[in-house]
C-alpha positions as a LaTeX table, in Angstrom:
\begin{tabular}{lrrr}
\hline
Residue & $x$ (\AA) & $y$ (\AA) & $z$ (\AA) \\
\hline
Unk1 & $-0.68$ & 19.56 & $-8.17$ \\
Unk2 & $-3.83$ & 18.10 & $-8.08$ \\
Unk3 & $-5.29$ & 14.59 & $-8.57$ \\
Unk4 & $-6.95$ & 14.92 & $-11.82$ \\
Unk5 & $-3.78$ & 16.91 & $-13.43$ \\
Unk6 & $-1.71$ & 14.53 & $-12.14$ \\
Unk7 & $-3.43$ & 11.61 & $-13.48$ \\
Unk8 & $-3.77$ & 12.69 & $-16.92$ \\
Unk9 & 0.03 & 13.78 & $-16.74$ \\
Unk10 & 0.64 & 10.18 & $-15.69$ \\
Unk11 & $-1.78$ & 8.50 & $-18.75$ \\
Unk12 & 0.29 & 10.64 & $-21.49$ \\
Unk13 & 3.33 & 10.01 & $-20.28$ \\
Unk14 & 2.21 & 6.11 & $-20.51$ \\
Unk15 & 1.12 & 6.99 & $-23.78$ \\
Unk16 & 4.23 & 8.66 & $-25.32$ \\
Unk17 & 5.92 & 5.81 & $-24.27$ \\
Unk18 & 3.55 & 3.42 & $-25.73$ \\
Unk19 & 4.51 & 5.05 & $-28.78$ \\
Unk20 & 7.88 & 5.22 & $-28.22$ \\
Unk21 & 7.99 & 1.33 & $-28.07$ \\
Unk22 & 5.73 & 1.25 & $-30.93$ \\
Unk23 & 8.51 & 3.28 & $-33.26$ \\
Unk24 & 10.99 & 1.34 & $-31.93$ \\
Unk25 & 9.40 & $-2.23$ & $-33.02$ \\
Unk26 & 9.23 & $-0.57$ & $-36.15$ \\
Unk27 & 12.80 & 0.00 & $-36.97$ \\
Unk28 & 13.21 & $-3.36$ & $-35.53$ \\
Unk29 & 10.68 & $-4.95$ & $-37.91$ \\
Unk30 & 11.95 & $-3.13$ & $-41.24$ \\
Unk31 & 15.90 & $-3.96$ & $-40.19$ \\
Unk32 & 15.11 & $-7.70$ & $-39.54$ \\
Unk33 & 12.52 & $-7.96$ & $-42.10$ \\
Unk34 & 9.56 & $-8.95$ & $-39.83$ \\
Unk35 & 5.93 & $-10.81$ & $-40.79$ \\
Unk36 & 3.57 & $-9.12$ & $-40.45$ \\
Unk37 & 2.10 & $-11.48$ & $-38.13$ \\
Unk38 & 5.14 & $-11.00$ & $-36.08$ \\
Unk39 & 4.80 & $-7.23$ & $-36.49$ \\
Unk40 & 1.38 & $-7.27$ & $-35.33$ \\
Unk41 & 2.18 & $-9.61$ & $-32.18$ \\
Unk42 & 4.70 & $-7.04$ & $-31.06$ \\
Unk43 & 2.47 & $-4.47$ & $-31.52$ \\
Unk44 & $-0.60$ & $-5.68$ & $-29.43$ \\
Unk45 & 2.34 & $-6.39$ & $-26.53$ \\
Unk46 & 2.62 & $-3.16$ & $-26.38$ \\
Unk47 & $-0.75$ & $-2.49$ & $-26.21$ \\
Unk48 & $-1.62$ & $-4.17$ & $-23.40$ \\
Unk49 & 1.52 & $-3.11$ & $-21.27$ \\
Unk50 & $-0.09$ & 0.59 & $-21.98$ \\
Unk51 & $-3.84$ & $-0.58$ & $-21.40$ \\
Unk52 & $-2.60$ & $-1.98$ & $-17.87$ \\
Unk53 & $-0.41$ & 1.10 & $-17.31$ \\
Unk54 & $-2.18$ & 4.30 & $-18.14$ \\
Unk55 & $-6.05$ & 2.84 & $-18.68$ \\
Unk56 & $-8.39$ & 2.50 & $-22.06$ \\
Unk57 & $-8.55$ & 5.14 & $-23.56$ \\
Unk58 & $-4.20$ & 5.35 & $-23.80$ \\
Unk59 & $-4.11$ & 1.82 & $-25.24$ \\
Unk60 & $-6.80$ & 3.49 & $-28.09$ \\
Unk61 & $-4.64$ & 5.85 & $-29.37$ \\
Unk62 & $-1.53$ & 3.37 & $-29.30$ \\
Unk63 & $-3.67$ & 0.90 & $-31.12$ \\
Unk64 & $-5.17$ & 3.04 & $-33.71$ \\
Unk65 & $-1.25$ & 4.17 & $-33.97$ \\
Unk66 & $-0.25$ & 0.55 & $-34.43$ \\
Unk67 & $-3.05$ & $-0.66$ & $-36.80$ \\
Unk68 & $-2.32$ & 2.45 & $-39.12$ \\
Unk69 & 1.55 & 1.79 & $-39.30$ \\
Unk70 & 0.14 & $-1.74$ & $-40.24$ \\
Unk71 & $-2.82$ & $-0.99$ & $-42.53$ \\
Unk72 & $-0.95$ & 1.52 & $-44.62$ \\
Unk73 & 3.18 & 0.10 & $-44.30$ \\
Unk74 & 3.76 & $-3.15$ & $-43.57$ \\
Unk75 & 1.13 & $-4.85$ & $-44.73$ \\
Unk76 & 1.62 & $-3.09$ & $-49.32$ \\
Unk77 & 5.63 & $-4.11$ & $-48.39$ \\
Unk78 & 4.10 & $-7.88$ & $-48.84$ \\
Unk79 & 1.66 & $-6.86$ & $-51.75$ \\
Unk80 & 1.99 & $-6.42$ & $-55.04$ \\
Unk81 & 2.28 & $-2.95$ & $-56.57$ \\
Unk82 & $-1.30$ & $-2.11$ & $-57.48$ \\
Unk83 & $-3.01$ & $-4.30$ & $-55.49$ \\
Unk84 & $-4.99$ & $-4.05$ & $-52.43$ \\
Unk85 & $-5.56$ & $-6.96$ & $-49.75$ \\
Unk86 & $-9.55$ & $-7.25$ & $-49.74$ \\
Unk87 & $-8.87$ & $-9.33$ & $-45.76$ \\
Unk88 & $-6.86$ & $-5.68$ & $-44.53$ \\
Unk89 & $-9.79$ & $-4.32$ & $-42.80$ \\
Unk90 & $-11.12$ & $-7.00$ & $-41.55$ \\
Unk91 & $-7.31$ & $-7.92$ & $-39.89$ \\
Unk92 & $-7.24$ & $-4.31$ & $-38.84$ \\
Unk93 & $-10.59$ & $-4.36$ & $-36.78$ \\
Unk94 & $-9.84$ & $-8.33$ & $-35.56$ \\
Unk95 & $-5.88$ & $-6.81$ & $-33.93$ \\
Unk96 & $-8.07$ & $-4.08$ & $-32.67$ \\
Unk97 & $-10.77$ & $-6.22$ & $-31.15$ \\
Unk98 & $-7.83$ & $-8.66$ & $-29.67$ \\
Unk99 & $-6.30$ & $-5.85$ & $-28.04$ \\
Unk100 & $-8.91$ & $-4.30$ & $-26.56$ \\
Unk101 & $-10.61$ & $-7.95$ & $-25.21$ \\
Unk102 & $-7.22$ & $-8.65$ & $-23.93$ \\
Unk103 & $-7.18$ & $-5.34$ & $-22.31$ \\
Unk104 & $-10.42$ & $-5.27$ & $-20.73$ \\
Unk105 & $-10.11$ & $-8.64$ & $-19.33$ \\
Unk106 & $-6.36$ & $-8.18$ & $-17.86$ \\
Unk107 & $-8.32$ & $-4.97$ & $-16.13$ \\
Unk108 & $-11.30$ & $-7.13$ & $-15.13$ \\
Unk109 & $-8.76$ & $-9.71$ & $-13.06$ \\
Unk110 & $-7.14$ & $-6.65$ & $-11.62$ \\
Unk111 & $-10.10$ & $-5.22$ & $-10.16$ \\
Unk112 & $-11.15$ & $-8.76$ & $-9.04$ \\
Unk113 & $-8.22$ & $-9.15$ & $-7.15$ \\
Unk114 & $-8.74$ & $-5.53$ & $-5.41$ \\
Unk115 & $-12.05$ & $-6.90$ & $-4.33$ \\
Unk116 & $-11.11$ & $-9.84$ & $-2.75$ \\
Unk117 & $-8.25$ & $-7.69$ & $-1.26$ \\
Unk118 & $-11.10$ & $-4.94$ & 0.74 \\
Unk119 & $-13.10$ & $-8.42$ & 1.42 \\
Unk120 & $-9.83$ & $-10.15$ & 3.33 \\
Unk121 & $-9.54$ & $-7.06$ & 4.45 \\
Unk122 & $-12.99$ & $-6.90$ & 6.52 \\
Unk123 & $-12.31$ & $-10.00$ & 7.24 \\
Unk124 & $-10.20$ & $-9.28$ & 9.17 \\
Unk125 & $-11.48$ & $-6.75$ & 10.87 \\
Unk126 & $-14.37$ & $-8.60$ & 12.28 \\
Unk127 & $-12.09$ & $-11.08$ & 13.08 \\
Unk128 & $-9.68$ & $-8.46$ & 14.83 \\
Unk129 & $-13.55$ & $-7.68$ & 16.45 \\
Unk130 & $-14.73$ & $-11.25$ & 17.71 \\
Unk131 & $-10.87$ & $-11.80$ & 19.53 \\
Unk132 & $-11.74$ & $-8.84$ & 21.33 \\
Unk133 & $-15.04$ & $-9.88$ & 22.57 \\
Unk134 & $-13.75$ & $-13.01$ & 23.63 \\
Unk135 & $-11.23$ & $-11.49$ & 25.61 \\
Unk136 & $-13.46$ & $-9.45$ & 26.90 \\
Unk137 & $-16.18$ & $-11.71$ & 27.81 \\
Unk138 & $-14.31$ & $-14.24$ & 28.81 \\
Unk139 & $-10.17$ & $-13.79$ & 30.06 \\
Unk140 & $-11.20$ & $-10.19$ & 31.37 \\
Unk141 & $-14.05$ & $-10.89$ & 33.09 \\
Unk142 & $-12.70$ & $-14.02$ & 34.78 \\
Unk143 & $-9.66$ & $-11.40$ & 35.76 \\
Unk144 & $-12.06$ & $-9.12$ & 37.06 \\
Unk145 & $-13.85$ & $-11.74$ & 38.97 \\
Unk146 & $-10.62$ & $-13.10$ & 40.74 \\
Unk147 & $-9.98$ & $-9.61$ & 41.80 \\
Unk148 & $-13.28$ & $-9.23$ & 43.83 \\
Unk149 & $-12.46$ & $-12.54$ & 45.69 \\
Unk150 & $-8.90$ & $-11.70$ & 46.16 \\
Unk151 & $-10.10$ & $-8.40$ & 47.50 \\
Unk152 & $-12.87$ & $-9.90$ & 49.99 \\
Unk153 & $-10.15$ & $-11.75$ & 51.45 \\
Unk154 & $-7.40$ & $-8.78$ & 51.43 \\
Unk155 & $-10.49$ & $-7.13$ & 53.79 \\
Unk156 & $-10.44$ & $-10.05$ & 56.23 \\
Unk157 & $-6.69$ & $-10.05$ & 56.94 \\
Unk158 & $-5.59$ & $-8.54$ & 59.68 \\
Unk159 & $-3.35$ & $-5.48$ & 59.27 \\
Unk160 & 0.43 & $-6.48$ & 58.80 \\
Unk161 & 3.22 & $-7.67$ & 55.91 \\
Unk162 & 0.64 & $-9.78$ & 54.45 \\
Unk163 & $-2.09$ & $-7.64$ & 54.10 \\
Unk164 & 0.19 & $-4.73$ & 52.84 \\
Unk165 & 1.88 & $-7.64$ & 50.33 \\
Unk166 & $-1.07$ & $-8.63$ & 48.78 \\
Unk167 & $-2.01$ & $-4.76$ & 48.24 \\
Unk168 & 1.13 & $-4.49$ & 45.96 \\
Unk169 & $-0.16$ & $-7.52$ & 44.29 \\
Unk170 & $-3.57$ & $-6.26$ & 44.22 \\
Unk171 & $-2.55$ & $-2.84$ & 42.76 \\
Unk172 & $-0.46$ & $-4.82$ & 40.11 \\
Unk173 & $-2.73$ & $-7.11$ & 38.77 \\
Unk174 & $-5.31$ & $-3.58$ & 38.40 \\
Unk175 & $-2.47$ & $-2.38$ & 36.58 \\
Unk176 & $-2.33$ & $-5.61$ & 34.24 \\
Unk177 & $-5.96$ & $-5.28$ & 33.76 \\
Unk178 & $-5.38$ & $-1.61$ & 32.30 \\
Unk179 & $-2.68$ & $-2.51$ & 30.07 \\
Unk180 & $-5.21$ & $-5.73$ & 28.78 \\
Unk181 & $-8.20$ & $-3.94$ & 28.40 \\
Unk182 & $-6.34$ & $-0.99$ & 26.20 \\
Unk183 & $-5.20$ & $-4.00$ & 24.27 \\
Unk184 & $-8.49$ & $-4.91$ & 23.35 \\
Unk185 & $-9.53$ & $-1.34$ & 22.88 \\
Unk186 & $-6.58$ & $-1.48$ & 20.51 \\
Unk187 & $-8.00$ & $-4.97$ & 18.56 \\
Unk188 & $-11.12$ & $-3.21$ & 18.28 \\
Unk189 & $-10.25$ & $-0.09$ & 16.56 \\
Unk190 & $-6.81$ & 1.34 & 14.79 \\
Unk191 & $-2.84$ & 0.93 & 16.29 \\
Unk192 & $-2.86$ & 4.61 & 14.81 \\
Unk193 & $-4.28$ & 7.43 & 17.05 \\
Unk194 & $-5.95$ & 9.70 & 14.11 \\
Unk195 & $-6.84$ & 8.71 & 10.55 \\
Unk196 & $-4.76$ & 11.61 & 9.40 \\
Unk197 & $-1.64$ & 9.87 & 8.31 \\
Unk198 & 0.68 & 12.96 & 7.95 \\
Unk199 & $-0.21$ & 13.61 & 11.82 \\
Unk200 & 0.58 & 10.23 & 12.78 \\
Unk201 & 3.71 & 10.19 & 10.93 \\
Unk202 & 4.43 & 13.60 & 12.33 \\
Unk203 & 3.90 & 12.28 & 15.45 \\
Unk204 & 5.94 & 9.12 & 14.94 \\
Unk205 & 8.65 & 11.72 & 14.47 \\
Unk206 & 8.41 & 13.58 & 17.32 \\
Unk207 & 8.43 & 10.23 & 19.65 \\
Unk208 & 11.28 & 8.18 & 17.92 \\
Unk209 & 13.44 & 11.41 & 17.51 \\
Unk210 & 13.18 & 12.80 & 21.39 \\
Unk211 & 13.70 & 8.94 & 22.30 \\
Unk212 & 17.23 & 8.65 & 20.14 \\
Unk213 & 18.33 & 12.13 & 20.87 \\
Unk214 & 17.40 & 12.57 & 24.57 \\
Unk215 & 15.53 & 15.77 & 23.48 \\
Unk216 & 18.43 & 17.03 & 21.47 \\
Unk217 & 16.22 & 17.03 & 18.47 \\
Unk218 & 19.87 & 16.39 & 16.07 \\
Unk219 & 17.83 & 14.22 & 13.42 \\
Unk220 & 14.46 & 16.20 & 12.20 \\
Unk221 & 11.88 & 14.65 & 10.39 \\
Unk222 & 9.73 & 16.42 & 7.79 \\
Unk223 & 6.41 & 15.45 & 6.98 \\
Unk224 & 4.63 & 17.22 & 3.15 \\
Unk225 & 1.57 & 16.27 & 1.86 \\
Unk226 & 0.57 & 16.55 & $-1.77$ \\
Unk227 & $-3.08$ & 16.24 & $-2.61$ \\
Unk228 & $-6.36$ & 16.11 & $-0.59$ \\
Unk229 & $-6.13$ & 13.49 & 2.45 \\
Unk230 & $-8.81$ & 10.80 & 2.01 \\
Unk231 & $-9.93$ & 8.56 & 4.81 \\
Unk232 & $-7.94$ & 5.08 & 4.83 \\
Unk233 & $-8.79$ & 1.24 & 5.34 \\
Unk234 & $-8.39$ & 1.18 & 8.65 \\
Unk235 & $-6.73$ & $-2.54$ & 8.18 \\
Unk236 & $-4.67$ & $-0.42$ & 5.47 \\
Unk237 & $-3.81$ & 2.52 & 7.56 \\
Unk238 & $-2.46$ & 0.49 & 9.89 \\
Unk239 & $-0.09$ & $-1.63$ & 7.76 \\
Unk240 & 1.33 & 1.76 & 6.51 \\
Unk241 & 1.86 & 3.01 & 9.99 \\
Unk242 & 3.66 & $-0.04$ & 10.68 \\
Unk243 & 5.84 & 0.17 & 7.93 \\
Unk244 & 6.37 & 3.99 & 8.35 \\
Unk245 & 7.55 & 3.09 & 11.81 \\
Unk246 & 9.86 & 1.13 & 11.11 \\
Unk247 & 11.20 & 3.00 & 8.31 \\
Unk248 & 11.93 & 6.17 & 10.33 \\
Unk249 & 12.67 & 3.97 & 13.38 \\
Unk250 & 15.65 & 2.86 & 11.24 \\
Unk251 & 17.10 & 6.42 & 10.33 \\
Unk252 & 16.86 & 7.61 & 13.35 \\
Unk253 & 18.35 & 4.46 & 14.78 \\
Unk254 & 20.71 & 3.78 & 12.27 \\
Unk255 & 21.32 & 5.85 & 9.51 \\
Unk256 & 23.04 & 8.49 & 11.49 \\
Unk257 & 20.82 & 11.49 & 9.27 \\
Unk258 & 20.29 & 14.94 & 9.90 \\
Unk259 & 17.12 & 15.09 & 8.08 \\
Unk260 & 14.47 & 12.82 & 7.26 \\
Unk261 & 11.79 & 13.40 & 5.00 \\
Unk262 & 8.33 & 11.79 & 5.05 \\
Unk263 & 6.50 & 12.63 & 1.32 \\
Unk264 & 2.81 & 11.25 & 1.50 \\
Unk265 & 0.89 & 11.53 & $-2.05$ \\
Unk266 & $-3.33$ & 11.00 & $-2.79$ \\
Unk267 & $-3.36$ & 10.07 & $-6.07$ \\
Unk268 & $-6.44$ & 8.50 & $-7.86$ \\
Unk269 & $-4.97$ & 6.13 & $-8.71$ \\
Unk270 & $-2.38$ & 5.29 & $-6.12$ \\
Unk271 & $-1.66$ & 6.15 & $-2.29$ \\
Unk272 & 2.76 & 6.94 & $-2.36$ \\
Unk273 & 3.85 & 7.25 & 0.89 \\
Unk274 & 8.20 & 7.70 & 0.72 \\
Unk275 & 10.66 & 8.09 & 3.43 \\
Unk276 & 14.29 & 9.48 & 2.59 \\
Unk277 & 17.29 & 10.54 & 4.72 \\
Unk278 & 20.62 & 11.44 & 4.26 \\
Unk279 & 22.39 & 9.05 & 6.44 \\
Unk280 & 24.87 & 6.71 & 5.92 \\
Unk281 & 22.79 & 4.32 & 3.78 \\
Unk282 & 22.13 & 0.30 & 4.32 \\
Unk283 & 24.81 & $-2.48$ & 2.98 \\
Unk284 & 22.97 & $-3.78$ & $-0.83$ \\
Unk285 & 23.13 & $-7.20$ & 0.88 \\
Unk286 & 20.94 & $-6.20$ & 4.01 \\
Unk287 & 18.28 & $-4.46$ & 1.53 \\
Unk288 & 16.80 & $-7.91$ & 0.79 \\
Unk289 & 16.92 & $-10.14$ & 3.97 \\
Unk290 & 17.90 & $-7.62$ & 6.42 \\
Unk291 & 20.12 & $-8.35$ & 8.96 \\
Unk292 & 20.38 & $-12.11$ & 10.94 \\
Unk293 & 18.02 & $-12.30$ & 13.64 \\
Unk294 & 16.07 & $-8.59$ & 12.83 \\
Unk295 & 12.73 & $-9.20$ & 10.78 \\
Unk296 & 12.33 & $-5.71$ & 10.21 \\
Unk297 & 13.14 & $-5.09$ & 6.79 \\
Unk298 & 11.35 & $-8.13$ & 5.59 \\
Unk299 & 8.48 & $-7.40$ & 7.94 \\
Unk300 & 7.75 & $-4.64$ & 5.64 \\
Unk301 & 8.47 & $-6.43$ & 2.42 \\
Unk302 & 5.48 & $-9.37$ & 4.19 \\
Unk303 & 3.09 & $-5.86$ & 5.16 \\
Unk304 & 3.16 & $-4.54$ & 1.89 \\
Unk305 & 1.96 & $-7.53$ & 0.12 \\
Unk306 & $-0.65$ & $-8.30$ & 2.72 \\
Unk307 & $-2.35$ & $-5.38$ & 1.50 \\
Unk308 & $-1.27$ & $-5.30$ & $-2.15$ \\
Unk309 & 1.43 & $-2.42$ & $-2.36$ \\
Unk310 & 4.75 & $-2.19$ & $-3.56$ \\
Unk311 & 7.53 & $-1.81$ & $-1.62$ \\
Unk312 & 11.28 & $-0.28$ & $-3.38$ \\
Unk313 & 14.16 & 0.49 & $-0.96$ \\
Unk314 & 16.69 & 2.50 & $-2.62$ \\
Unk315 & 20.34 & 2.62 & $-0.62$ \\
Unk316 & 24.15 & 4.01 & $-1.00$ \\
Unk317 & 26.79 & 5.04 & 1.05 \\
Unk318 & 26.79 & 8.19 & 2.05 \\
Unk319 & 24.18 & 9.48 & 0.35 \\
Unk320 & 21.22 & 7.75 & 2.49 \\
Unk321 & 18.28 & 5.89 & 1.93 \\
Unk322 & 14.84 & 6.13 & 0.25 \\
Unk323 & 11.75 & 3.82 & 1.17 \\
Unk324 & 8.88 & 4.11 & $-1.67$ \\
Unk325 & 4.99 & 2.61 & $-1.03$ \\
Unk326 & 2.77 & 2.46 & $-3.53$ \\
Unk327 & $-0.77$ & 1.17 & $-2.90$ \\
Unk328 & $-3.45$ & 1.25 & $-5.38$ \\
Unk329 & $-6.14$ & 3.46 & $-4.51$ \\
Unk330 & $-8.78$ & 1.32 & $-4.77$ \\
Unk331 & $-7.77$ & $-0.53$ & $-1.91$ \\
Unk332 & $-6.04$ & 2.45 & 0.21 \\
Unk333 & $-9.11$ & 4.47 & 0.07 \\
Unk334 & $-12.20$ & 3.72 & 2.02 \\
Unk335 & $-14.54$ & 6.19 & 0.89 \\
Unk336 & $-14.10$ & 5.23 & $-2.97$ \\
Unk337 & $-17.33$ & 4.68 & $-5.29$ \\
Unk338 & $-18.97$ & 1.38 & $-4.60$ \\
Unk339 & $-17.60$ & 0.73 & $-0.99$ \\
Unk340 & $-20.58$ & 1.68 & 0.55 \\
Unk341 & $-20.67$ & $-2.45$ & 1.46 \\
Unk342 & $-17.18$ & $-1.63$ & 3.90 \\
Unk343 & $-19.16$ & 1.59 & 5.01 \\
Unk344 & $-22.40$ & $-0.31$ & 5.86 \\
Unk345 & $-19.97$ & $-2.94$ & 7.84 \\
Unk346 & $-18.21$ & $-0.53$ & 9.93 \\
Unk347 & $-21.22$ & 0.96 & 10.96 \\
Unk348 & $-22.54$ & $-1.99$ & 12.19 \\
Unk349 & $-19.45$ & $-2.92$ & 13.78 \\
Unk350 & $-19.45$ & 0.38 & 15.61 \\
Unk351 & $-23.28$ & $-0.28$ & 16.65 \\
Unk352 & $-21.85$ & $-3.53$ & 18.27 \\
Unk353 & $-19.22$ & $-2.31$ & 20.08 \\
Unk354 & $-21.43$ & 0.01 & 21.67 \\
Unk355 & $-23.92$ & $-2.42$ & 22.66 \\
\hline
\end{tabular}
């Protein structure tokens, strides 16, 4: 299925249900006898829930919906016969200018918030990018430094035990300077090793099930993706790998599955990435806090609001357990309209690194 299918399948389905709630005020308001000023309270509830659910155009059609079942029922049950109400329009287009105010201004703190979200975001990135060149600069090349002296005086000794013990020592502390400089390799770019998250996922797989299974390969994981890939947030990316990790780390540790299946979706509106096996599930009570003295469960619950997702775990015995991410796609995706300020920065972060 595509993106734009499956985003106008998602906007009607908001909108039938819109209407749904709409019918069912109704029969609420003519069995309790209802005000119109209640009526129309109830009503632009509604409204708003389907404004901040499906977009504008939805909550037009539910509002032109709820301002004719007001216009042309509720409002001659409170008349007298014959009459008309010269203040109806002008209450029709005032609910419909409330609602759509409301609406637009509910949407304009939402994308304010995913702003501020991409700009923590860079933040901290460059700050993931000035810890590295501080180590660098400083701790690394002080290491570094201590190695040439410690080697000028390795060449002085004379051959024998000490000489060949400070070699060990020597080839350890190269060793240690490996390990720190992939660290800050690591700081300066992504944990992941390709901006494809299927592959990494894939990959995550392949390394967690030969580890628990000696090779045996008696868990498999499957990995389907449904829509075009789109490059990630880096800072994003990472927070889903994370989470994916330990997710799958957990049935295969465990759940005691045959099969686990990794589901990643590109929406346009939302980035769903959901991890299900058939194991023997996780206790209600652990779903929450996770188990006393492990921090993985909650670590993931902490990830997934540092970025602005939503996390649902879904568990019974014997019948396994489902992990669900949603992350709006204006933050997931880095190549969106008007992120060419995250583009520019990257670039110039990448010029840096090279210089």
């Amino acid at each position: 299925m595509s993106e734009a299918p499956h985003g106008r399948w998602h906007a009607a389905i908001q909108c039938l249900f819109g209407i749904l709630g709409l019918a069912a005020i109704t029969l609420a308001a003519v069995w309790f006898d209802l005000q119109p000023g209640a009526i129309s309270l109830l009503y632009l509830i509604v409204v708003v829930f389907v404004s901040l659910r499906a977009g504008f155009i939805s909550s037009i059609a539910v509002s032109l919906i709820a301002v004719f079942c007001l216009h042309y029922y509720f409002l001659p049950l409170f008349s007298s016969a014959g009459t008309k109400n010269p203040l109806a329009i002008v209450a029709a287009v005032a609910f419909l200018i409330t609602a759509w105010v409301i609406t637009a201004m509910v949407s304009r703190v939402r994308k304010l918030t995913e702003v501020q979200l991409s700009l923590r975001f860079e933040e901290r990135l460059a700050e993931r990018a000035r810890i590295a060149r501080e180590l660098h600069d400083t701790l690394l090349q002080s290491f570094q430094a201590l190695m040439l002296h410690f080697q000028t005086v390795n060449d002085l000794l004379p051959p024998g035990k000490a000489k060949e013990a400070l070699e060990k020592v020597l080839d350890r502390a190269d060793q240690a300077i490996i390990e720190g400089r992939e660290a800050i390799q690591n700081l300066r770019s992504s944990t992941t090793v390709t901006n494809e998250l299927a592959q990494a996922v894939a990959a995550l797989g392949e390394e967690l099930g030969g580890a628990r299974n000696g090779g045996s390969g008696l868990a498999t994981l499957s990995v389907s993706v449904e829509g075009a890939p789109r490059e990630l947030h880096p800072i994003v990316r990472d927070d889903i790998y994370r989470i994916a990790r330990e997710a799958v780390g957990n049935a295969f540790r465990h759940a005691e599955a045959s099969k686990i299946e990794a589901e990643i979706t590109y929406g346009d509106r939302h980035l769903r990435l959901r991890i299900r096996d058939d194991g023997k599930g996780i206790d209600p009570k652990l779903l929450d806090a996770g188990r006393d003295g492990h921090w993985g469960l909650p670590g993931m619950r902490e990830r997934a609001q540092q970025i602005g997702a939503q996390l649902e775990m879904w568990s019974e015995g014997r019948v396994g357990t489902e992990v669900e991410l949603r992350i709006p796609g204006s933050v997931a995706y880095a190549t969106l309209p008007g992120r060419g300020r995250f583009r520019l920065f990257r670039k110039g972060r990448k010029a840096a690194d090279e210089r």
